[in-house]
C-alpha angles and dihedrals in degrees: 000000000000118000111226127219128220116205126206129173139197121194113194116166107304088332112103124195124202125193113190112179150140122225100263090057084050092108097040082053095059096045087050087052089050096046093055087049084056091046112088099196081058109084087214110106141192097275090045085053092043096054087034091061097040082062092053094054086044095054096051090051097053114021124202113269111247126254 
């Protein structure tokens, strides 16, 4: 059985942020998010974690159909 990847991006300025995950690392994901929104020297903030996370979420409710 085939693990599949979930793939989530931030673009801030010139800064890129990449997620790759798959949906058991979901909540560690999350936690990670809000770690970088706590960290001053991260440009995410608190609004970029909370609609990040809100994808996640997103993503594991209603999962992309398969090609």
């Amino acid at each position: 059985m085939t693990r599949e990847l979930n793939v989530l991006a931030l673009i801030k300025g010139n800064e890129r942020y990449v997620f790759v995950y798959d949906d058991e690392s979901s909540d560690v994901l999350i936690d990670e998010i809000r770690d970088k929104a706590a960290d001053p020297n991260v440009r995410i903030n608190w609004f970029d974690a909370a609609v990040l996370t809100e994808r996640i979420r997103t993503q594991l409710t209603s999962p992309q159909e398969e090609f």
